[in-house]
Each structure stands twice: as structure tokens, then as C-alpha cells.
Backbone as CSV, one residue per row, in Angstrom:
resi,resn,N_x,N_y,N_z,CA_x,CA_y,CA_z,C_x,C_y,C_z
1,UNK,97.038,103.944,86.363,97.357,103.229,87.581,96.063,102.676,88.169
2,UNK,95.962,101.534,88.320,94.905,100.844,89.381,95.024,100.511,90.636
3,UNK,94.453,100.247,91.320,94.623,99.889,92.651,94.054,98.621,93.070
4,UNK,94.346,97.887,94.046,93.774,96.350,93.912,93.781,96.411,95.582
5,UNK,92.779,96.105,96.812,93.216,95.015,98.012,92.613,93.786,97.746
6,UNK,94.181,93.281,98.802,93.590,91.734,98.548,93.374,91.614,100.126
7,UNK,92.833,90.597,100.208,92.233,89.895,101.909,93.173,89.007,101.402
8,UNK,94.052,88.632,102.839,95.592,87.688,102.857,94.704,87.059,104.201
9,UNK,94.874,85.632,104.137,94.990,84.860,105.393,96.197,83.886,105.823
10,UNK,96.825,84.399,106.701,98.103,83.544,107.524,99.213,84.583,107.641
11,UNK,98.631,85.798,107.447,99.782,86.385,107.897,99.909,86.979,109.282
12,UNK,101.053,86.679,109.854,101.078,86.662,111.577,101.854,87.722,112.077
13,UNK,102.743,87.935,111.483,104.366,88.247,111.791,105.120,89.775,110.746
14,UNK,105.416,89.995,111.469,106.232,90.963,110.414,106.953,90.393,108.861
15,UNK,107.221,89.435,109.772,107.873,88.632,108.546,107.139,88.205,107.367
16,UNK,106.136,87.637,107.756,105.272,87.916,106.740,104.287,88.884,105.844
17,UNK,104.440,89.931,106.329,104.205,91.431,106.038,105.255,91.453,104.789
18,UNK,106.955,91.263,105.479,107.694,91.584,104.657,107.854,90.897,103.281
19,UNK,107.591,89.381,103.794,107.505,88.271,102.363,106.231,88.731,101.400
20,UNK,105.345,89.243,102.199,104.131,89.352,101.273,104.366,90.727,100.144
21,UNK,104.912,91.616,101.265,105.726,93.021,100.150,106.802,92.805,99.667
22,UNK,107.883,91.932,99.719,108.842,92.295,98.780,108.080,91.297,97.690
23,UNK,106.940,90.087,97.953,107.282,88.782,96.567,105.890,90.354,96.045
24,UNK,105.211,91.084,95.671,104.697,92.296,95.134,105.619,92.672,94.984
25,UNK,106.202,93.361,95.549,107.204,95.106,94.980,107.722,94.041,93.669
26,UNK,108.322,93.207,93.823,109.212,92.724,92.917,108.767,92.482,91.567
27,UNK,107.736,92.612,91.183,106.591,92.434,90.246,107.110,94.099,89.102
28,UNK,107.202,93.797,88.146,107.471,94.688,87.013,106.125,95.309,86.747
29,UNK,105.804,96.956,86.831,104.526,97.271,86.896,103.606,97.522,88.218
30,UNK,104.425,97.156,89.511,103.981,97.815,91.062,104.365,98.771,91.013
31,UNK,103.672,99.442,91.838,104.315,101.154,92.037,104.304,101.101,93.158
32,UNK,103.453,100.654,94.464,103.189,100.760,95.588,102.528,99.877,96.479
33,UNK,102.661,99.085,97.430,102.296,97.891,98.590,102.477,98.485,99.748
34,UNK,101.394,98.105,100.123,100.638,98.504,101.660,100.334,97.125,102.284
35,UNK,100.809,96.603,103.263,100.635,95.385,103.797,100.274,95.846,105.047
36,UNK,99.591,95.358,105.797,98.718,95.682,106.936,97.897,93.925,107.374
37,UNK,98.953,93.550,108.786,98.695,92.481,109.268,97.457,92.466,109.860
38,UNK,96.888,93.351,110.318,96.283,93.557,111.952,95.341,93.005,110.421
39,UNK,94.806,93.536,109.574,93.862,93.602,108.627,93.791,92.084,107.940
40,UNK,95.020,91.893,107.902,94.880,90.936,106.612,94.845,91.335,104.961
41,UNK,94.616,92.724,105.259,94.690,93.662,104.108,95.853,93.942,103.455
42,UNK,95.875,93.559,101.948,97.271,94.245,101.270,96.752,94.996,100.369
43,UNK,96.751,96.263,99.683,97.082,97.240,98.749,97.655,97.323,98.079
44,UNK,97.412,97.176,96.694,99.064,97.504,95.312,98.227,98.259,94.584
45,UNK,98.255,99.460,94.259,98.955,99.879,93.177,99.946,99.523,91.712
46,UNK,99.139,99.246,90.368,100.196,98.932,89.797,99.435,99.273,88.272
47,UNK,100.227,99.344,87.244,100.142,99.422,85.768,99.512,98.973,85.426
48,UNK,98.027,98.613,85.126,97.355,97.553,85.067,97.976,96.981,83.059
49,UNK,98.453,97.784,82.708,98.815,97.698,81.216,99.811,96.414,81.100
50,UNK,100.437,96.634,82.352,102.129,95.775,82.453,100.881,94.429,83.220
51,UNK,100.730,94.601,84.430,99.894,93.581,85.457,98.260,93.415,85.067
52,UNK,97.734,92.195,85.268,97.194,91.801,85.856,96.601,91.666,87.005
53,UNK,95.341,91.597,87.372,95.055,91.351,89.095,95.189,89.708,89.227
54,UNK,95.322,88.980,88.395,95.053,87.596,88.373,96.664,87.269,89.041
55,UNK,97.635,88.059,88.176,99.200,87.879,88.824,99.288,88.188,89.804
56,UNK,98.928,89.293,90.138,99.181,89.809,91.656,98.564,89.025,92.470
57,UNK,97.521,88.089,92.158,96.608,87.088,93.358,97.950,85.547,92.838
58,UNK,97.970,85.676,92.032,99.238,84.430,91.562,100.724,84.402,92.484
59,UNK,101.213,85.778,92.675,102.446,85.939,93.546,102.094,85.670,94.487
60,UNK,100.820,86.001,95.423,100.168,85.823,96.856,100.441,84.322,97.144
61,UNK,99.454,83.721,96.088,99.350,82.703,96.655,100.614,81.529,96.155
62,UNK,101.982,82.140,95.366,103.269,81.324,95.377,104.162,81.733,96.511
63,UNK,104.055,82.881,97.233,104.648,83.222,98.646,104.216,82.516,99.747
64,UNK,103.008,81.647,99.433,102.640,80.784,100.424,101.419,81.305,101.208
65,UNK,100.406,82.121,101.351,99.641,82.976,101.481,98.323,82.541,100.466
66,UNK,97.364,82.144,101.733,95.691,82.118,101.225,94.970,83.798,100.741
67,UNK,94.573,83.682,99.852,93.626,85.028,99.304,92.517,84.237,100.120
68,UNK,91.458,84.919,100.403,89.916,85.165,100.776,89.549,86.144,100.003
């Protein structure tokens, strides 16, 4: 298991907390997402065998969401 944060910019809202964790969870090979607005900070946990960090920055930024 690896662990990855990413720095998210534009997230405001719960709602976007939630878009940013379910378009992760949904990812084959997450185990665990930690989204944290106040931060900008997200956390996954995932298989690195199954994932990539390149995908997990790929879902970010198709949910509509700047990486820094």
C-alpha cells in the first residue's frame, strides 16, 4: 500500500470535497481518501501495483480540479 497527498486548488464546498472523494474512491486499487478543504489537501491510499500516482493526479484533474 502507498500513500500519495495531493495539493487540490478550487475546492470550496463540501461538494467539492465530495466530487473530489467519490471521482478517487471509485478508482480500482483505492483503499482510502481523506479530503480536507480547509487544506486543499487530499490523501489516498492505494495499491500502487493496480494505480499509478500519475492516475490518481489524472482523475483530479478530469473532476475539474487544479493539482499544485
Amino acid at each position: 500500500m502507498e500513500t500519495l497527498t495531493l495539493k487540490i486548488g478550487g475546492m470550496t464546498c463540501n461538494h467539492c470535497k465530495m466530487k473530489v472523494g467519490k471521482a478517487l474512491r471509485t478508482m480500482d486499487g483505492v483503499e482510502n481518501v481523506q479530503v480536507d478543504i480547509n487544506t486543499g489537501q487530499t490523501t489516498v491510499s492505494f495499491d500502487s501495483a493496480r494505480l499509478r500516482a500519475e492516475d490518481l493526479r489524472a482523475v483530479v484533474s478530469e473532476a475539474g480540479y487544479e493539482l499544485i
